[in-house]
N, CA, C and O of each residue as an XYZ file, in Angstrom:
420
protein
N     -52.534     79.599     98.887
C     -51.246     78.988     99.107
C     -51.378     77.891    100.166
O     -51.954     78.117    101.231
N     -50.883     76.794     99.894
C     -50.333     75.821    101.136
C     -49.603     76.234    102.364
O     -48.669     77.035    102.395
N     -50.091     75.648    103.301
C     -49.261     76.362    104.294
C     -47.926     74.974    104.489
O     -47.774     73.804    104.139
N     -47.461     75.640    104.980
C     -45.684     74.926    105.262
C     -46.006     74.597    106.352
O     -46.141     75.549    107.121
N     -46.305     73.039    107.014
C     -46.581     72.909    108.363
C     -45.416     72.176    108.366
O     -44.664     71.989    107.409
N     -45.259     71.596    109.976
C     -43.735     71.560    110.359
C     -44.329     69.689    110.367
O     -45.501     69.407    110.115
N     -43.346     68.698    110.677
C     -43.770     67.326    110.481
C     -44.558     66.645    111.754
O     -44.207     66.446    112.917
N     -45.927     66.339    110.947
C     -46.671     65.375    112.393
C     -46.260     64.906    113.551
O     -45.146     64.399    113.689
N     -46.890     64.995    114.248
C     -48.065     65.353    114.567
C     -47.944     66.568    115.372
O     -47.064     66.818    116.196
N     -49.617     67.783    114.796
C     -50.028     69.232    114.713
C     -51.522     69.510    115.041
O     -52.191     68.543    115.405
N     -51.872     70.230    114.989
C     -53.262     70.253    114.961
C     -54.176     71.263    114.132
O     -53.781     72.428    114.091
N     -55.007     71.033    113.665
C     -55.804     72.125    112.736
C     -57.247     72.501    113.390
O     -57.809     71.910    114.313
N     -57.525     73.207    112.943
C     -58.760     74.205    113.420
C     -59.664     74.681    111.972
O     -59.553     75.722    111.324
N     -60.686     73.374    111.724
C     -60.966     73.967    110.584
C     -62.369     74.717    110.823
O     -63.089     74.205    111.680
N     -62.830     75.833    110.190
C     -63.958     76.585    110.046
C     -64.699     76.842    109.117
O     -64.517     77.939    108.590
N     -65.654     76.074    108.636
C     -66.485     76.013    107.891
C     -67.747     76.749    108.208
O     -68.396     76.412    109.198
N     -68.282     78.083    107.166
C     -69.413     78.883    107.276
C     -70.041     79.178    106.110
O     -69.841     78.410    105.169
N     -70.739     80.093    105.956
C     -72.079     80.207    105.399
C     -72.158     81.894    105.576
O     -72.449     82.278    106.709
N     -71.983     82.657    104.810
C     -72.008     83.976    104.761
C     -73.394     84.454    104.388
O     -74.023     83.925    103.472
N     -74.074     85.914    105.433
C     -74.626     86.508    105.150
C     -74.453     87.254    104.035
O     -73.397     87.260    103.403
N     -76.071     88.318    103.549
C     -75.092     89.551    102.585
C     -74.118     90.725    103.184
O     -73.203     91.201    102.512
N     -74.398     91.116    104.449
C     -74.105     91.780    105.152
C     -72.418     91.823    104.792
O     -71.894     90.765    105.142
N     -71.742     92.497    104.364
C     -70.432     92.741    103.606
C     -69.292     94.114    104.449
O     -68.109     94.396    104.261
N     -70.326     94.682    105.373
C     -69.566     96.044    105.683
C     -68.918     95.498    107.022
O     -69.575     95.089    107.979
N     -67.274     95.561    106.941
C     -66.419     95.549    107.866
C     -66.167     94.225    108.038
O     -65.505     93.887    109.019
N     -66.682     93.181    107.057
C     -66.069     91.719    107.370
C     -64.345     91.841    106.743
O     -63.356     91.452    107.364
N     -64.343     92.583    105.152
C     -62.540     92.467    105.238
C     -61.968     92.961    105.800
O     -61.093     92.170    106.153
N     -61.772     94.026    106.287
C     -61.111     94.744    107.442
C     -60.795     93.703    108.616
O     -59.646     93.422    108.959
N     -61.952     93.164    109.191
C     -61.876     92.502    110.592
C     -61.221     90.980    109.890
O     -60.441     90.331    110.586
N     -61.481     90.628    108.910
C     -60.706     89.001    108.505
C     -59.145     89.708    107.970
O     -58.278     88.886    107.675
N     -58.929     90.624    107.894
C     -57.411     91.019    107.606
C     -56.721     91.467    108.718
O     -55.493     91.386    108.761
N     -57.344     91.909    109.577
C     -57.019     92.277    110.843
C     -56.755     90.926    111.916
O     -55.648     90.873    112.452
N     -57.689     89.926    112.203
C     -57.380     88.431    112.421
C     -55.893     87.754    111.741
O     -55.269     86.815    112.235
N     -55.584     88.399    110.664
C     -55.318     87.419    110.201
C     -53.744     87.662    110.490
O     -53.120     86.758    111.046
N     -53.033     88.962    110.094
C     -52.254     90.269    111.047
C     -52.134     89.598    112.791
O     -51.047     89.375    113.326
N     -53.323     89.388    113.388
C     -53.378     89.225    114.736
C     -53.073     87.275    114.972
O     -52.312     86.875    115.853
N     -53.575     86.622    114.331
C     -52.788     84.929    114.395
C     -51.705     84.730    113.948
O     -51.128     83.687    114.255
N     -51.161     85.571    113.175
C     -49.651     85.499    112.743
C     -49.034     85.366    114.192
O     -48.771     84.251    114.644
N     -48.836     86.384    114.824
C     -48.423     86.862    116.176
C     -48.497     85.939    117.324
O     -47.710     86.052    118.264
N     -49.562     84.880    117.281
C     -49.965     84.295    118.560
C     -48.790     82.760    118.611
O     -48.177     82.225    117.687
N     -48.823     82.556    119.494
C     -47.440     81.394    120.044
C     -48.554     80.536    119.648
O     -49.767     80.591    119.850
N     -47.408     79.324    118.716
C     -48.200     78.065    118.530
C     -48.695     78.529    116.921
O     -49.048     77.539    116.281
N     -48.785     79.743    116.196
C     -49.482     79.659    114.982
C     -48.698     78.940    113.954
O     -47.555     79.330    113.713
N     -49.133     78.066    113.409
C     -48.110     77.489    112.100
C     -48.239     78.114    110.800
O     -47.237     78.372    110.132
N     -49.737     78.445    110.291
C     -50.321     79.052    109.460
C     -51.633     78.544    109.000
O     -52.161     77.829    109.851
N     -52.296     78.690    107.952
C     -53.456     78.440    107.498
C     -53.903     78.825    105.780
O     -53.328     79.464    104.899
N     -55.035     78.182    105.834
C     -55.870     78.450    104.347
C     -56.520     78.681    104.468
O     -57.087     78.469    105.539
N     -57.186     79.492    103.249
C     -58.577     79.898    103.473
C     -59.313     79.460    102.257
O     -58.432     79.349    101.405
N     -60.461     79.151    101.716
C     -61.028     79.628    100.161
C     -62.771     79.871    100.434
O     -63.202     79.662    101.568
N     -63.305     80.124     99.810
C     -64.423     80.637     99.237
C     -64.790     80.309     98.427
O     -64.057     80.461     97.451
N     -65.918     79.746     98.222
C     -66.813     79.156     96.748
C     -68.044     79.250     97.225
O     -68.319     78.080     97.493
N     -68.918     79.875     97.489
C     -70.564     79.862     98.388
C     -69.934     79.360    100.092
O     -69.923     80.204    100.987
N     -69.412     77.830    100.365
C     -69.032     77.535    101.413
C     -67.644     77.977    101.468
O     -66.808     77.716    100.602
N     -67.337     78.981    103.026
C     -66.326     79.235    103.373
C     -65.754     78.272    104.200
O     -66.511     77.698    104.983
N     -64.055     77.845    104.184
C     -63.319     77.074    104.467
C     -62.207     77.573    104.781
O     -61.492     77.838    103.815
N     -61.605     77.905    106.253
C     -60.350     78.168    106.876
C     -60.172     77.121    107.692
O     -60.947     76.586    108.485
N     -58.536     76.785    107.272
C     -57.715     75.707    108.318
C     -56.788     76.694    108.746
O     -56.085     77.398    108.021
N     -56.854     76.684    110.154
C     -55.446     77.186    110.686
C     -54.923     76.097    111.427
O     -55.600     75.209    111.947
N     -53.444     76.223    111.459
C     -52.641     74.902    112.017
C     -51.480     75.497    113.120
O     -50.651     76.384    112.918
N     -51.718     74.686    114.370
C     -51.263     74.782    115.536
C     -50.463     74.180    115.788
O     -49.986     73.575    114.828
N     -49.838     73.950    117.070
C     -48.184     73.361    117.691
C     -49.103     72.517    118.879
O     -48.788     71.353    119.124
N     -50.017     73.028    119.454
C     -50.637     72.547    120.681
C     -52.672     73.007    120.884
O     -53.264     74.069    120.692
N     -53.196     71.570    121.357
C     -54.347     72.549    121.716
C     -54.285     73.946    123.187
O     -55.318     74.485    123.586
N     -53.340     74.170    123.572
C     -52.888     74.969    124.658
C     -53.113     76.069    123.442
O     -54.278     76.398    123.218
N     -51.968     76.702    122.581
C     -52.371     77.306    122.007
C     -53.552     77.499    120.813
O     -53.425     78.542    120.171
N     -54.238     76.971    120.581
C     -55.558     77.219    120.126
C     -56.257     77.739    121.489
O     -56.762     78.861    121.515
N     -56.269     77.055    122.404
C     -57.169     77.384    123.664
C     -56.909     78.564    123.754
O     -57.948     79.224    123.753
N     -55.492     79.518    123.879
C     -55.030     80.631    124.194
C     -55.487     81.715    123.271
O     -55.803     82.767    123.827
N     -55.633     81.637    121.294
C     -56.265     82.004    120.310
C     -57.521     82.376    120.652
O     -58.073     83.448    120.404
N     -58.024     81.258    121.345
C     -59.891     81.583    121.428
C     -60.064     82.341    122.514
O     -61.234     82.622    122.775
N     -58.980     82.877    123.433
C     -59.463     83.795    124.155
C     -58.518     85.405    124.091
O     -58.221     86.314    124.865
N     -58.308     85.026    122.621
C     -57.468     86.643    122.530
C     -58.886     87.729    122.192
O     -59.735     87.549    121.318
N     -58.808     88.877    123.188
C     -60.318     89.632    123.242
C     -60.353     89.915    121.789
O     -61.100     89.028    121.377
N     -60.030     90.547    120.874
C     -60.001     90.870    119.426
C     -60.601     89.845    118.655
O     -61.562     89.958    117.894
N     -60.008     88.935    118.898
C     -60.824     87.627    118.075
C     -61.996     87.466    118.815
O     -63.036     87.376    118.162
N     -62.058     87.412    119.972
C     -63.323     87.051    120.420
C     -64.386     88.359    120.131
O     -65.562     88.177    120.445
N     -64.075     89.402    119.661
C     -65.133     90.256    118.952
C     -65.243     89.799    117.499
O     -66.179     90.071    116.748
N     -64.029     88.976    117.161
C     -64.849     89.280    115.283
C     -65.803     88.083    115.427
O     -66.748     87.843    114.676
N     -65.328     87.185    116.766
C     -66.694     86.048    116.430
C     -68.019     86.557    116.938
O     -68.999     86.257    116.255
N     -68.235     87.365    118.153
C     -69.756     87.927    117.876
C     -69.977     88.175    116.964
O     -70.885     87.539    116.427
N     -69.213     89.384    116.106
C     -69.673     90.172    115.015
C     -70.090     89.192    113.966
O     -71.176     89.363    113.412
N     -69.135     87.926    113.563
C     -69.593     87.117    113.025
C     -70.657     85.904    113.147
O     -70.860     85.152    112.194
N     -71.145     85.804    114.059
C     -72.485     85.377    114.691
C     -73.615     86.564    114.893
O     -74.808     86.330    114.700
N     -73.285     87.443    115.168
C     -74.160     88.416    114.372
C     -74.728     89.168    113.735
O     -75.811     89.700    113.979
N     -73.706     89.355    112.386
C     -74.490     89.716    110.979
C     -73.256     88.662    109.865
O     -73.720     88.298    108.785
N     -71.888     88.277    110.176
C     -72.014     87.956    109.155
C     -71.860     86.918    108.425
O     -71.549     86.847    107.236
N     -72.236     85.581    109.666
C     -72.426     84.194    109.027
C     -73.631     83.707    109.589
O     -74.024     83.983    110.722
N     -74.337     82.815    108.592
C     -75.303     82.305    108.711
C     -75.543     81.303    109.450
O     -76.517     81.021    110.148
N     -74.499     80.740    109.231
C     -74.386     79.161    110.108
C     -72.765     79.056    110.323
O     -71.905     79.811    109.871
N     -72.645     78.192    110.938
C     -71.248     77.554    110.965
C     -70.887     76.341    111.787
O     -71.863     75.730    112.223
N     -69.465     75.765    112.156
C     -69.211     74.759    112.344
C     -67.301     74.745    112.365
O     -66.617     74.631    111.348
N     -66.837     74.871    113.578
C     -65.440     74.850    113.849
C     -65.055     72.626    115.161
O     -65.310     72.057    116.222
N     -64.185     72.447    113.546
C     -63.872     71.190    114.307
C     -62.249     71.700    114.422
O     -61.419     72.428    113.876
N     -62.452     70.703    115.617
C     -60.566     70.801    116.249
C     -59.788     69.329    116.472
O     -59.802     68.492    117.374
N     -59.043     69.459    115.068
C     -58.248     67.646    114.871
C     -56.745     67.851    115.245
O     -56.072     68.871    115.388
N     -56.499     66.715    115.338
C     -55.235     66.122    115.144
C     -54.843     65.355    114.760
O     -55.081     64.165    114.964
N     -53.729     66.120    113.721
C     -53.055     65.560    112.345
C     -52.227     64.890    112.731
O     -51.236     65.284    113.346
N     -52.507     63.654    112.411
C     -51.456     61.816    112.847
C     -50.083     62.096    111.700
O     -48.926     61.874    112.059
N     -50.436     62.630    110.240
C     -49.840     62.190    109.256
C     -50.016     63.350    107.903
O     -51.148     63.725    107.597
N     -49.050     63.752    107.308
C     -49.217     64.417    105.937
C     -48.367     63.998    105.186
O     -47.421     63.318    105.583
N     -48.552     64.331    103.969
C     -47.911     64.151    102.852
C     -48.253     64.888    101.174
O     -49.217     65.350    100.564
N     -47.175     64.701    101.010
C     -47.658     66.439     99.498
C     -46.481     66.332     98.571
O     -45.456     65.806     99.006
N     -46.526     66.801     97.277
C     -45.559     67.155     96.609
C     -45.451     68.623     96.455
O     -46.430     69.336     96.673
N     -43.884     69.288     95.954
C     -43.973     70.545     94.989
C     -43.934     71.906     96.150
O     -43.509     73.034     95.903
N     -44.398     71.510     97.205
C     -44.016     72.259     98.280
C     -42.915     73.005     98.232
O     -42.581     73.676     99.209
């Protein structure tokens, strides 16, 4: 699903990875995240998909709150866990969205 962001300018947090095979306790802990960013001040929402390369945008109100996200302790365990068994690589950029536009929304 599209997320419903509110009108420019926002900011996104995109995360691009590379999954191990290692499979035990990654849905639990990405459903549990996901339960837990709903909640945090500043969340707008996000996407996710999967095709070999994994791709999550989550979209913010402020980098204050992203800053505040990256230090909620819970999240900051699923990213060890996920730096150590269950992505291979990765790559988190942090933009800001000047401008959108969409139909059908």
């Amino acid at each position: 699903m599209i997320a419903n962001t509110p009108k420019a300018p926002y900011y996104a947090v995109i995360f691009s990875n590379v999954r191990t095979q290692i499979k035990e306790g990654y849905e639990e802990m990405a459903e549990a995240m996901v339960e837990l960013v709903q909640k945090q001040e500043g969340y707008l929402g996000h996407e996710s998909v999967r095709d070999g390369l994994g791709i999550t945008i989550s979209y913010w109100d402020s980098l204050e709150s992203i800053k505040m996200w990256k230090q909620v302790q819970e999240h900051s365990v699923a990213q060890k866990y996920g730096r150590e068994k269950w992505y291979s690589a990765y790559k988190t950029r942090i933009c800001r969205v000047e401008r959108d536009y969409g139909f059908g929304l």
